[in-house]
DOBAMI-349602 format. One record per atom (N, C-alpha, C): x, y, z. Coordinates in steps of 0.05 Angstrom, whole numbers, plus 5000, padded with zeros to 4 digits. Each point is the difference from the previous one (the first is absolute). Layout:
% DOBAMI-349602
XYZ
...
***
This chain:
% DOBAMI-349602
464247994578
501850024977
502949965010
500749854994
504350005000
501650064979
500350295017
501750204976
503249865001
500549825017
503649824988
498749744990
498149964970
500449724989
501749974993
500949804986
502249724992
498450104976
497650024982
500449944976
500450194980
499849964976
501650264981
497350094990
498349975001
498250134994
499850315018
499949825028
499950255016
502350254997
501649804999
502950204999
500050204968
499049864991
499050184970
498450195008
498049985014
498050245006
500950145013
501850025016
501150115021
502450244985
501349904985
501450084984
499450254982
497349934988
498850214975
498750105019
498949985024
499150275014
502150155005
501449905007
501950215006
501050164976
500949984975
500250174977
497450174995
498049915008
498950164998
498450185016
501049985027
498750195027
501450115018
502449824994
502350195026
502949974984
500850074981
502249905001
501550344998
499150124998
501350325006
499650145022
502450115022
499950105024
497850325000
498849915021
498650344992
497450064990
499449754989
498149994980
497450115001
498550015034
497750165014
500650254994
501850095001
499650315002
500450034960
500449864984
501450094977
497050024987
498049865012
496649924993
498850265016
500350145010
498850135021
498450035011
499949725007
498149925027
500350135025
498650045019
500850085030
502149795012
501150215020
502149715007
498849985030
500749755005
498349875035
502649955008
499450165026
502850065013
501249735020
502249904996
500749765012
500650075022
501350235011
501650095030
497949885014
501349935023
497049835023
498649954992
499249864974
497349954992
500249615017
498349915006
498449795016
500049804972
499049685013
499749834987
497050084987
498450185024
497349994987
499850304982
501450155010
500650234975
499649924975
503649794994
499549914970
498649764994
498349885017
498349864987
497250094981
500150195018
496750194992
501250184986
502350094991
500950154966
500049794989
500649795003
500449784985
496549984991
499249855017
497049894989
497950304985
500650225016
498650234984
500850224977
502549784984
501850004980
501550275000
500550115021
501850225004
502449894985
500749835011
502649944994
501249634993
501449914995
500949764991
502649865008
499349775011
502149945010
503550014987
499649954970
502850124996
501150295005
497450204996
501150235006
500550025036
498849905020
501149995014
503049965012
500749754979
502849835000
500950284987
500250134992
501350214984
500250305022
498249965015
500650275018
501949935018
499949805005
501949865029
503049974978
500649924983
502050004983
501450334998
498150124994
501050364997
500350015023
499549965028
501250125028
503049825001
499449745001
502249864991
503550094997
498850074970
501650114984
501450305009
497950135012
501250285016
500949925025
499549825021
500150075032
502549715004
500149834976
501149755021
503750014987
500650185006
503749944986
500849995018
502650105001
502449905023
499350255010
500449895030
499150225019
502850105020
502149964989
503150005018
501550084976
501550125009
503450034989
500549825002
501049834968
502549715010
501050094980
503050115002
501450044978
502249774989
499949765014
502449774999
497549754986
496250125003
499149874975
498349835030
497849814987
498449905033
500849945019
502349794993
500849885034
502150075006
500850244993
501650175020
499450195021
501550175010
499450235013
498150184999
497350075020
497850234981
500450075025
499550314997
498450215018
497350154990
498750065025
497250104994
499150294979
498349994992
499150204985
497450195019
500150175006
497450065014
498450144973
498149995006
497350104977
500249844979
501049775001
501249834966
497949994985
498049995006
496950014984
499349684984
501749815017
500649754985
499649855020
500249734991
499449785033
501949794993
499749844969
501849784998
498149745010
497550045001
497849825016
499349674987
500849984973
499249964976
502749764984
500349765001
502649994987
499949814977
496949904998
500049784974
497450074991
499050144974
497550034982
499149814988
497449944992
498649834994
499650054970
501850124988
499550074968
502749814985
499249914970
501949884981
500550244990
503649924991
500950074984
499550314993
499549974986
498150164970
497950275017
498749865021
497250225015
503050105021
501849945009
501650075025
501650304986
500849814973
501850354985
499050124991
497049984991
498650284995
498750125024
499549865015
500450235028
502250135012
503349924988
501650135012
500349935023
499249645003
502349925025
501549814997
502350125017
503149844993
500049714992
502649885007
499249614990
500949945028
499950135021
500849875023
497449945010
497250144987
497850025010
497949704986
502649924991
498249794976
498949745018
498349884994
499249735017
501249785002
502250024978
501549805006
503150114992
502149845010
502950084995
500849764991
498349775000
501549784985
498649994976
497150064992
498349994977
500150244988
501250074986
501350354986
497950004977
498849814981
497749974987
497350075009
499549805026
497350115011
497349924980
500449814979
497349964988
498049784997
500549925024
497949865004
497249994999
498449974987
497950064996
497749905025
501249825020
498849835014
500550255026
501250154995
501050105029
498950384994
497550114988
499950225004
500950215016
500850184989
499950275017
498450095020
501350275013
497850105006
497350194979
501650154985
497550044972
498849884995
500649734997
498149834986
498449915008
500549955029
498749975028
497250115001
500950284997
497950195005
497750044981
501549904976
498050064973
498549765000
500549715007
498949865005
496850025017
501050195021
499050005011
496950264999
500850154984
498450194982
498149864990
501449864979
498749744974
497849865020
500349905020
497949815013
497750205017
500850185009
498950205009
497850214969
501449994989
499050064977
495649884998
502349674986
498049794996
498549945022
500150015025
498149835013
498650365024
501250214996
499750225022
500349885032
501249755002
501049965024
503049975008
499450165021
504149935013
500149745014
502149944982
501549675002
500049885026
500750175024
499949945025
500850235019
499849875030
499850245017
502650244994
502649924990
501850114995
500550164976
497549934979
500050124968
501550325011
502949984972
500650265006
501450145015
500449805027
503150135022
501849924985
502150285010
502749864998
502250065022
501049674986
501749915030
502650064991
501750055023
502949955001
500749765018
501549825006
500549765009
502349965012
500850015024
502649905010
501849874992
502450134991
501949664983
501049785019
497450025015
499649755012
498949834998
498450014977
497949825000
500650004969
499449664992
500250014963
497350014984
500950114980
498250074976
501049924985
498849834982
500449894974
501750134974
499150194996
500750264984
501750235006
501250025024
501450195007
503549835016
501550135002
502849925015
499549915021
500049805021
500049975034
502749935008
501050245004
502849905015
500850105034
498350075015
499850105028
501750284999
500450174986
501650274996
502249864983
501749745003
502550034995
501050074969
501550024994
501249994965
502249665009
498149835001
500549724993
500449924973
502149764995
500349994970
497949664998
497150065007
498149845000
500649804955
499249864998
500449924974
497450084984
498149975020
496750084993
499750215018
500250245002
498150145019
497850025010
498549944981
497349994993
499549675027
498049965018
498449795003
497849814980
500949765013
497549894985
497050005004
499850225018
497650065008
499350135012
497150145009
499750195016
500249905023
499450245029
500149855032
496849944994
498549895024
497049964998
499450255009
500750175012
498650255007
499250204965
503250054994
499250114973
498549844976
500649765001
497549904986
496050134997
500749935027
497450085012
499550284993
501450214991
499350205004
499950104966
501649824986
499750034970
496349884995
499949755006
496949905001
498250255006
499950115014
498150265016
501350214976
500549974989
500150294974
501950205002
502249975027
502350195003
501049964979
502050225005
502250084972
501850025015
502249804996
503350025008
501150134986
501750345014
501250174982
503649935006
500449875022
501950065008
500849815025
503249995000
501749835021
500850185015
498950185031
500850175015
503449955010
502050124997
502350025011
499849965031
501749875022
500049925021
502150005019
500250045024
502149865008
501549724994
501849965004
501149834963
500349835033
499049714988
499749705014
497950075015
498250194992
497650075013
500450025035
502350204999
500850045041
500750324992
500950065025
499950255005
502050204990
499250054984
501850194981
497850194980
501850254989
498650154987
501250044978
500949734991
501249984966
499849724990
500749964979
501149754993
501950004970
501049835001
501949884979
499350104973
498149874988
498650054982
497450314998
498749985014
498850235005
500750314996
502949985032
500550255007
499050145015
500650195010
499250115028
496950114994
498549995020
497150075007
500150285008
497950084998
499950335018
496450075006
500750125022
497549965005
498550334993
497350044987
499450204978
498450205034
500150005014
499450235020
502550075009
503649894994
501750135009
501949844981
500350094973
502049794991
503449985009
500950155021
501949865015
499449795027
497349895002
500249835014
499249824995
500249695013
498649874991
496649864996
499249854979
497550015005
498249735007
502149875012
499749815031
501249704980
500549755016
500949734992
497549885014
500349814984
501649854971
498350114978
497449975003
498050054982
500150384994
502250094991
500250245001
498850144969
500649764993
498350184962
497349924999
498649815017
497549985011
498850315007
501149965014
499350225014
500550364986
501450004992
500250304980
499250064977
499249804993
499449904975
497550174994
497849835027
496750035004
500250385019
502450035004
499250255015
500050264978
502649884982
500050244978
497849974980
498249754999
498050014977
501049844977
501949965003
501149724973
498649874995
499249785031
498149804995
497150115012
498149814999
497949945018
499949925025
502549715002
500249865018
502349815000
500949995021
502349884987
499849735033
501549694984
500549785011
502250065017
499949875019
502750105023
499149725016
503249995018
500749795022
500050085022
499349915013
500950005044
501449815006
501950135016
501949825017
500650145025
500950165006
500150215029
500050314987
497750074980
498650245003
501050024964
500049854989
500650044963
497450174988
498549875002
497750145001
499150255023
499050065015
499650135021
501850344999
503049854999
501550265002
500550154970
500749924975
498350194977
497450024998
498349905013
498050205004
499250205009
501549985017
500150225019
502150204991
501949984993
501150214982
498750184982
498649744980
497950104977
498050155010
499350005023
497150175011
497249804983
501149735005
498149834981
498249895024
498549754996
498649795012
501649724992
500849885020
501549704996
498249735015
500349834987
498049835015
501549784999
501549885017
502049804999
498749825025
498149774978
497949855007
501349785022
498349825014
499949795012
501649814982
501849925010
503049864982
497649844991
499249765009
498349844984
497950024983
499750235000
497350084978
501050024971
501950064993
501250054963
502649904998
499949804974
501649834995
503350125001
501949915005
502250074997
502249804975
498049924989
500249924982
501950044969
501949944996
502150254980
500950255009
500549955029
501450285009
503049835000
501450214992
503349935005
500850055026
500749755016
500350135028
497949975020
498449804992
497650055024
500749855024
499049975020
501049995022
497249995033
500749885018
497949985014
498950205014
501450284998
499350185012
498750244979
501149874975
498650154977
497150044990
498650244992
497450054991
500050134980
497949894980
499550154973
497550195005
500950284995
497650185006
500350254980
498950225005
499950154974
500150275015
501350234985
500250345003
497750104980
497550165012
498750284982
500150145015
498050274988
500550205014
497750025009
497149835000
498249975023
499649815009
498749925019
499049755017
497749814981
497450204988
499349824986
501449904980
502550104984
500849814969
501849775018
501150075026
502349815004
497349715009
497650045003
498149895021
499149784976
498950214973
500649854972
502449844991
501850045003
502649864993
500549635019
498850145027
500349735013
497549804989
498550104999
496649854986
501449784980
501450134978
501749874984
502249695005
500750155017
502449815000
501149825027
497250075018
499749825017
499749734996
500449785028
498649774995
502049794981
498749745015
501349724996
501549994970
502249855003
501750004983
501749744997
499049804991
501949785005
503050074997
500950094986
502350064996
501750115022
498250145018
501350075027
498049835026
501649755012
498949895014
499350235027
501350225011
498550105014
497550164997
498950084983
497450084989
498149805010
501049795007
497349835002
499250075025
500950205019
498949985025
498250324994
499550044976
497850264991
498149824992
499449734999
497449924992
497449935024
498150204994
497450075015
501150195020
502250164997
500850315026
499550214977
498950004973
499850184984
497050135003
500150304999
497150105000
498149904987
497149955004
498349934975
499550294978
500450225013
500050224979
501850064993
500850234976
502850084995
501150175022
502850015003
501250215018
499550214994
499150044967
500050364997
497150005010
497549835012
498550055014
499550055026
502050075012
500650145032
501250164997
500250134980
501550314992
497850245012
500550155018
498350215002
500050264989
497650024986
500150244984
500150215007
501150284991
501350205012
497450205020
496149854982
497550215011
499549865025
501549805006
499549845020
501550115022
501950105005
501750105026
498650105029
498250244979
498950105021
497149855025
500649724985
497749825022
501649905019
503150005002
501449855019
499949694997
501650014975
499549694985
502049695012
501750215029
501549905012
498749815030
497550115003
498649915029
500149734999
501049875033
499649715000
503149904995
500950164990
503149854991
501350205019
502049695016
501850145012
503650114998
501549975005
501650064984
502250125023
502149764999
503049995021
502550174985
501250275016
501550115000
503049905007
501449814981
503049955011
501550185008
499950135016
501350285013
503049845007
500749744995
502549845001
501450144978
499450004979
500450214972
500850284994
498950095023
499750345007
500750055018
501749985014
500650125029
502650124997
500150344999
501450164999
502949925016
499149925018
502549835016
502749794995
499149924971
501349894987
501749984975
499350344997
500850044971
501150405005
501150094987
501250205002
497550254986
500550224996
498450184985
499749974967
502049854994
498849894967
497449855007
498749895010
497749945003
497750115013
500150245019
497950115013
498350074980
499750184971
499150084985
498249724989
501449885002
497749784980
498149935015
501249875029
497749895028
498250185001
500150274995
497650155009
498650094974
501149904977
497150064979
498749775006
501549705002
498449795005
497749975022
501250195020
498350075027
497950114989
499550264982
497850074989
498349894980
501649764989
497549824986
499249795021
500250065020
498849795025
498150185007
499450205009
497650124994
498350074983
501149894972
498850094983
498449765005
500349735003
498649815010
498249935018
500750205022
497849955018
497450264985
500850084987
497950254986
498649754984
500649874983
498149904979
498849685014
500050015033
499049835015
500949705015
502250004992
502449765013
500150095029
499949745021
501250065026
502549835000
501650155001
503250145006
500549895025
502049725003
501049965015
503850095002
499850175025
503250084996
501249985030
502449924998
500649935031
501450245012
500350244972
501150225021
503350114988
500550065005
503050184996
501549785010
502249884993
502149825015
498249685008
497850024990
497949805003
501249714982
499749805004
499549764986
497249854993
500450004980
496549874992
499749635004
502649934993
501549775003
501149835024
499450195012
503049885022
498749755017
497549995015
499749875010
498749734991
499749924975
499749764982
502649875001
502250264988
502949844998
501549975029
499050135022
500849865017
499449755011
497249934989
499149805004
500849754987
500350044978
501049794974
502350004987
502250125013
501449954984
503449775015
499350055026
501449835009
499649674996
497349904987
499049804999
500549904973
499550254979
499950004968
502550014989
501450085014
503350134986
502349885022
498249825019
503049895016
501749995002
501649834984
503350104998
501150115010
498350264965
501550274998
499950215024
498149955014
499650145025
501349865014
500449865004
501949875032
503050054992
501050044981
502150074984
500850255005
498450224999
499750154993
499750195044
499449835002
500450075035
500049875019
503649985005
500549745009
501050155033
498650105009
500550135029
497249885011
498049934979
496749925011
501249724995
501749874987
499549665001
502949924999
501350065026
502849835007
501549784990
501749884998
501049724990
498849825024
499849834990
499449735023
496750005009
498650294998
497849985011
497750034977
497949815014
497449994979
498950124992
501250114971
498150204981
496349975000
499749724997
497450004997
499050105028
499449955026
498850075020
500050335000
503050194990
499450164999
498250164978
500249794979
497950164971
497250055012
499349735024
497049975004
499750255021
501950045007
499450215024
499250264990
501150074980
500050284981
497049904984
499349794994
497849894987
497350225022
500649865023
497650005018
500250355011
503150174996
500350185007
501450064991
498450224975
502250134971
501650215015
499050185026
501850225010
503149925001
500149675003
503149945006
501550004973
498550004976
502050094979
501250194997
503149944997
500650215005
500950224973
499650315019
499850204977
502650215005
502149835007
501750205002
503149944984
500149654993
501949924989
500450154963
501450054988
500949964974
498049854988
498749755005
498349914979
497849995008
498950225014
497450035009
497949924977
498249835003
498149944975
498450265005
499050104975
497350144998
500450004965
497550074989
498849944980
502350124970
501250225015
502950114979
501249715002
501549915010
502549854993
498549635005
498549954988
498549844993
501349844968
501950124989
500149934975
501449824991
500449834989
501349784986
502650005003
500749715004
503049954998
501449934981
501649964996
501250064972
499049654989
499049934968
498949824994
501549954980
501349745013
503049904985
498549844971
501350074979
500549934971
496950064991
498150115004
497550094989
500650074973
502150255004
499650124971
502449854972
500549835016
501749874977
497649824989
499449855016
498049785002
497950144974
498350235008
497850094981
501550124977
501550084992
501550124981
500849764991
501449864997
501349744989
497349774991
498950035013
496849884994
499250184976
499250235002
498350244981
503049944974
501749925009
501750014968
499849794994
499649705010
500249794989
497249964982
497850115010
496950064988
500450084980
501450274993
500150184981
501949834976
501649835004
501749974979
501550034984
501650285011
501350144983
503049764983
501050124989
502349834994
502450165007
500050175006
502650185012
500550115037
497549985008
499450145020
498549745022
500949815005
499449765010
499649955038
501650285007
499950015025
501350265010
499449935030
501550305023
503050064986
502349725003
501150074987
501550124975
498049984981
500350114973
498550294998
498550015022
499450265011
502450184995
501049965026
502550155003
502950094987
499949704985
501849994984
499450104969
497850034996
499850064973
497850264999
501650225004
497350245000
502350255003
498850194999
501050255002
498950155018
502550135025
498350055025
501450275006
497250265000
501350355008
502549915033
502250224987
502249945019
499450285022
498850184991
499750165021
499149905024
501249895014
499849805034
499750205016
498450135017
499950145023
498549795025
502849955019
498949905021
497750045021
498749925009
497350285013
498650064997
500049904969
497850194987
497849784974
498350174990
499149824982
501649914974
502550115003
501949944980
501949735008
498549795001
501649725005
500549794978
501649805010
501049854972
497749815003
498850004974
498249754998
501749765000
502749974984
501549865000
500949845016
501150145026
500149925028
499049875006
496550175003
498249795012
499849704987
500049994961
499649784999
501549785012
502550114996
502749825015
498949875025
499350225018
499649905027
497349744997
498550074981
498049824998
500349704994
501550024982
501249794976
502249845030
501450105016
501649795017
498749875013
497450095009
498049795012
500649684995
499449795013
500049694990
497649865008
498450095021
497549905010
497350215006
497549935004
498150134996
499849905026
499150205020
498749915025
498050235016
496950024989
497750175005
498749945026
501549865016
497750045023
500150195019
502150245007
499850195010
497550164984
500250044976
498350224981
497849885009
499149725003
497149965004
498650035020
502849865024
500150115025
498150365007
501450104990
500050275011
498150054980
498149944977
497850074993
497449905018
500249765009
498349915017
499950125022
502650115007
499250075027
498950374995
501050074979
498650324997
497349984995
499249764980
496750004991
498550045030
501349765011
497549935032
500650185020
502750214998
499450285016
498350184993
500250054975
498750274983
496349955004
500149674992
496349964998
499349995024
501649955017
498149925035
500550305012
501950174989
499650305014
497150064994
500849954969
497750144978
496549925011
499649805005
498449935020
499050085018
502149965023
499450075026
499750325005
500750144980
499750225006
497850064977
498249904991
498049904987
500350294973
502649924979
499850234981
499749864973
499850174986
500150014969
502050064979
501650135014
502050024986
502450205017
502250034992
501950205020
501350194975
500650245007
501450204985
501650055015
502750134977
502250125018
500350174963
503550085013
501050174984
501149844979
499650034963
500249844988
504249935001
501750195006
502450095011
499650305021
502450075007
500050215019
502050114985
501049874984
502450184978
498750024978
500650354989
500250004977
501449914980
499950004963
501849924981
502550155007
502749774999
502750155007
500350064971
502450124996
502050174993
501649694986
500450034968
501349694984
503249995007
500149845004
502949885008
501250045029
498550205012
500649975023
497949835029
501149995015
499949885023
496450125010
498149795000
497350075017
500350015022
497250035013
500550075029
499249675006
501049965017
500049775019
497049894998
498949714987
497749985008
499949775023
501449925017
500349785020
499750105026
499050315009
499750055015
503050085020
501850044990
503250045009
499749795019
499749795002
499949815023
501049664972
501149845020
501049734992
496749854998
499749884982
498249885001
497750064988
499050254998
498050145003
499250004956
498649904997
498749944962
498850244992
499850104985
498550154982
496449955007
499450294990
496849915015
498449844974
501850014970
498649844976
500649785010
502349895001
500149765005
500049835028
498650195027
498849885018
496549914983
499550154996
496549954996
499949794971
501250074986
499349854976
500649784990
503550025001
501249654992
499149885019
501050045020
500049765024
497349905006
498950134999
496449865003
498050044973
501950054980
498350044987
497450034989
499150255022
498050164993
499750204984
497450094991
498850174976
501750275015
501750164981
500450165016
499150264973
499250284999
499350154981
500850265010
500950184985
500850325016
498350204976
499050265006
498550165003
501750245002
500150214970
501850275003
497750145036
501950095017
498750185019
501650235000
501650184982
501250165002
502350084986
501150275003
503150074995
501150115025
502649915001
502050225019
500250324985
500250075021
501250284992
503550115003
500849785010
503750025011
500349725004
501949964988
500949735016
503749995002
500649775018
503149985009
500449774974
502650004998
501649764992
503249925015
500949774979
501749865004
502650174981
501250135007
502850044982
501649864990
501949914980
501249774991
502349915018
500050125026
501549845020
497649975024
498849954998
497349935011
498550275028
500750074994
499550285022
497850184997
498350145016
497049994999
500950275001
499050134969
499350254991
497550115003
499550255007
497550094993
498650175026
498650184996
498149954974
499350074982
499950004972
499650094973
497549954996
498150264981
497750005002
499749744970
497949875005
499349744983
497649935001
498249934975
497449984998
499649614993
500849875015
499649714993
497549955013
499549704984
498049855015
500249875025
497149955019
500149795020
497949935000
500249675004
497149824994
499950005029
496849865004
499449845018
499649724992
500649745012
499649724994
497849885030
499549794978
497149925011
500849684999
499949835026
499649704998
497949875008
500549724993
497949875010
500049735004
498049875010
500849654996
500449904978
500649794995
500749854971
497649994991
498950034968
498750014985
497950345015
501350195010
497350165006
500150274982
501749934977
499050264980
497750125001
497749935002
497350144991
500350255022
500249925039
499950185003
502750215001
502249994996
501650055000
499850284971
498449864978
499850214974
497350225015
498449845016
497450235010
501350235005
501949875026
501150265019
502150114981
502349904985
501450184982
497850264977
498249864995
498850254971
498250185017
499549795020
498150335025
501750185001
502149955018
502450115004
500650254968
501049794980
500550264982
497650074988
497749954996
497650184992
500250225014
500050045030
499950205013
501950225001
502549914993
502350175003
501250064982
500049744964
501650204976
502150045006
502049905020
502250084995
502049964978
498849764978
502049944972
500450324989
502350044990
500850264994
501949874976
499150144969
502749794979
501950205006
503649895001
502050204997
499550224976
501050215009
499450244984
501650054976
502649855000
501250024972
500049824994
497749774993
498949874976
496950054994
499850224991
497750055011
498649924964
497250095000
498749914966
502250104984
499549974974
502950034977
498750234985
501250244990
498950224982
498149894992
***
């Protein structure tokens, strides 16, 4: 069934269901029916209230609307109004997760939400008959469920929140900003959300983001984020209303990006499951901003719905010529069929799989006491691994799991930049090559004592001149707007929060676009460079040391403290990348993290950057799980073993069920 036809018939039926099944908030309890509790409830929860008529998909859309409506307001003091000055609220009982609803007109003010929440800011009417709601959505979806007692597809009945990164037909796509777009609205969905309307989801919502989808914990339009286990801190970039969204129970599941940890790190905030797939497996198709290091992947709050979510929206995509390298690397079963069930643990569902410790990631040696606390819960879900039957390869305290691949390959793979980079090993006048072969035949002579010592941390990309003008100026010329035509009308035509804190996640989007926009030429062969040469380190380690996958710490920092200064993720050293964006952009591999815990104290950054602490604090810490390109299946085994056994999802305590 295709609940978005084109014709008026449909749109007629769609219409009078709704007058007559949902069009009053509340309406389950006003019947008094039992109510089926949405908090953590699973894709397979409400499917089976669904099919064993507990409950109905509009009334579903209606419980997630009442948390909504209580948990998602402004979560900051801004008394100069959004894009001014805010300070934190502690206990705010609010997140701000939430910044564009999937309701007209008419269904938005009898729920009592504002018109900033409306779907569109250039369409103030909204009546299109071609473009349903989400009510109508849902009732639609009742009506067919009704008539046939079957759910429409694997998705009958989630609901999604969506990165305003990605377009939807029906809702605003403006990447966070308050752009003076002429159409807000796209002329179409991305292929991912397509795909996921086909499968019977319900789009409730445009998740608020780091605004140009980078690292920040506000945007323009949006407004500041907060994260619902500490609402003075933040609840991770870019994909930050992804991610709070699915932790407070708003959504089911929410669409999110990767780029160096967008996904990954609000997950990990959220105490969720993130699965920020094999770049080439799901279209990037109608993302604003996509990019070669970019992946479309998804936030829940277990392994099997995120495992369901990829089933969806995996796979070939003309529209994104890199997808084509997912044709025949796709499982013959579904992903949510390597999900291990929770009666299964106790067989050791892990035996046979081995599994590499990046202790490059973790080595206390490199990072101050803001991080000891996290390394060692991660340390205990490493035994929690070798309990449910994984043999555990670890090189030890101060160990490298890496090192001797990249000493092998990288003087050959990354030439140049290495001979560049230590020019005491290759003199003026004398022959670089004879000495590359020499280090070839005898990696000990690489040397490990200069400033740009290679090892698997500072592996990461060099700066990739005019990319993001290039895909942005592309993604606008597609879209067609008539006001909003490029980078520079970006900049020039939008409204941008002035609260600027240097240091911090409080930066000028503005800036950056500038800096983007002076570009004049596109020149990617470092970026490809240095993907090639990370793929054929990572797989020939991965190999030779004959594994299945490697774990580390999904971060070693907790969620900072909003507006001020995080802790250092570069390792206090020149050079040295982020551990999201060593593993994931650059080789883009399947990368997925796994709640393993809370702190009990943690340090921070003060607003002149100075390491406070310790204050007692109950945040999350994941563990993350990689693998070769296309190796989701086992990558989801070892994640749901992992949380079958241990349960560490915990929902924050002040959003908890509603009276």
């Amino acid at each position: 069934m295709k609940l978005y036809s084109s014709t008026t018939k449909m749109a007629g039926l769609i219409v009078a269901l709704v007058l007559a099944s949902c069009s009053s908030p509340g309406s389950q309890e006003t019947q008094g029916t039992p109510r089926f509790e949405i908090v953590e409830a699973t894709i397979a929860d409400i499917q089976t209230a669904i099919t064993t008529k507990q409950v109905t998909a509009t009334e579903i859309v209606h419980m997630y609307l009442e948390r909504i409506k209580t948990y998602n307001g402004v979560c900051v003091d801004q008394p100069e109004g959004i894009l001014g000055p805010v300070s934190t609220i502690p206990n705010a009982g609010q997140i701000n997760a939430l910044m564009t609803l999937n309701l007209r007109p008419e269904h938005r003010e009898e729920w009592g939400f504002d018109a900033r929440k409306a779907r569109s800011m250039t369409d103030r009417e909204d009546n299109d008959p071609d473009m349903p709601d989400v009510l109508e959505v849902a009732a639609a979806l009742d009506e067919e469920f009704a008539r046939t007692g079957q759910l429409v597809g694997p998705l009958h009945g989630v609901v999604f929140a969506i990165k305003d990164q990605y377009d939807t037909f029906d809702m605003r796509t403006t990447l966070g900003m308050d752009a003076f777009f002429d159409n807000d609205r796209p002329p179409d969905d991305a292929s991912a959300i397509k795909r996921l309307r086909d499968a019977g989801a319900i789009i409730l919502a445009k998740a608020n983001l780091g605004e140009g989808g980078s690292q920040r914990s506000r945007s323009s339009f949006g407004g500041t984020l907060c994260n619902p286990y500490d609402t003075t801190r933040s609840p991770g970039s870019s994909s930050g209303g992804s991610g709070s969204s699915v932790a407070a129970n708003l959504v089911t599941c929410a669409i999110a990006e990767e780029t160096g940890g967008s996904i990954l790190h609000p997950a990990r905030n959220a105490n969720a499951v993130g699965i920020a797939p094999t770049q080439e497996l799901v279209s990037q198709d109608g993302m604003f901003g996509e990019g070669f290091n970019h992946r479309t992947g998804t936030i829940c709050r277990t392994v099997e719905d995120a495992a369901r979510v990829i089933d969806v929206i995996a796979g070939y995509d003309p529209r994104d010529e890199r997808t084509v390298f997912s044709l025949g690397r796709t499982p013959d079963e579904p992903y949510q069929s390597f999900v291990v069930a929770e009666k299964d643990v106790d067989q050791e569902p892990l035996q046979g799989l081995r599994i590499g410790v990046v202790r490059e990631f973790m080595d206390k040696d490199l990072f101050d006491e803001a991080s000891f606390q996290s390394i060692d819960i991660v340390d205990r879900a490493i035994d929690d691994l070798r309990d449910l039957g994984a043999t555990i390869m670890d090189p030890g305290e101060h160990g490298a799991l890496f090192q001797e691949c990249v000493d092998q390959y990288v003087p050959i793979y990354r030439n140049q930049r290495f001979i560049n980079q230590s020019p005491e090993q290759f003199p003026p006048g004398e022959d670089a090559i004879e000495r590359l072969l020499d280090m070839y035949f005898d990696p000990s002579l690489v040397p490990h004592t200069a400033s740009g010592v290679p090892n698997i941390r500072n592996l990461g990309p060099r700066f990739s001149l005019g990319e993001s003008k290039y895909f942005l100026n592309r993604y606008l010329r597609e879209r067609g707007d008539a006001n909003i035509q490029s980078v520079a009308d970006m900049m020039n035509k939008a409204n941008f929060f002035t609260d600027i804190r240097p240091g911090t996640d409080f930066t000028s989007y503005k800036v950056q676009l500038e800096r983007t926009n002076a570009v004049t030429t596109l020149d990617l062969a470092s970026l490809f460079q240095d993907r090639f040469a990370y793929k054929t380190i990572f797989l020939q380690c991965m190999a030779t040391l004959d594994l299945h996958a490697v774990t580390y710490a999904s971060s070693i920092h907790v969620a900072h403290v909003l507006g001020n200064p995080s802790e250092p993720s570069r390792f206090n050293s020149p050079g040295h990348h982020s551990i999201w964006g060593v593993m994931g952009m650059i080789g883009g591999f399947p990368t997925m993290n796994v709640p393993a815990g809370f702190t009990s104290q943690v340090f921070d950054r003060d607003a002149e950057g100075k390491l406070v602490g310790p204050v007692p604090a109950r945040l999350p810490v994941s563990i993350t799980f990689a693998g070769p390109h296309f190796g989701e299946p086992t990558l989801i085994k070892i994640a749901s073993a992992y949380e079958a056994s241990t349960k560490h999802r915990t929902a924050p305590s002040d959003f908890g069920p509603l009276p």
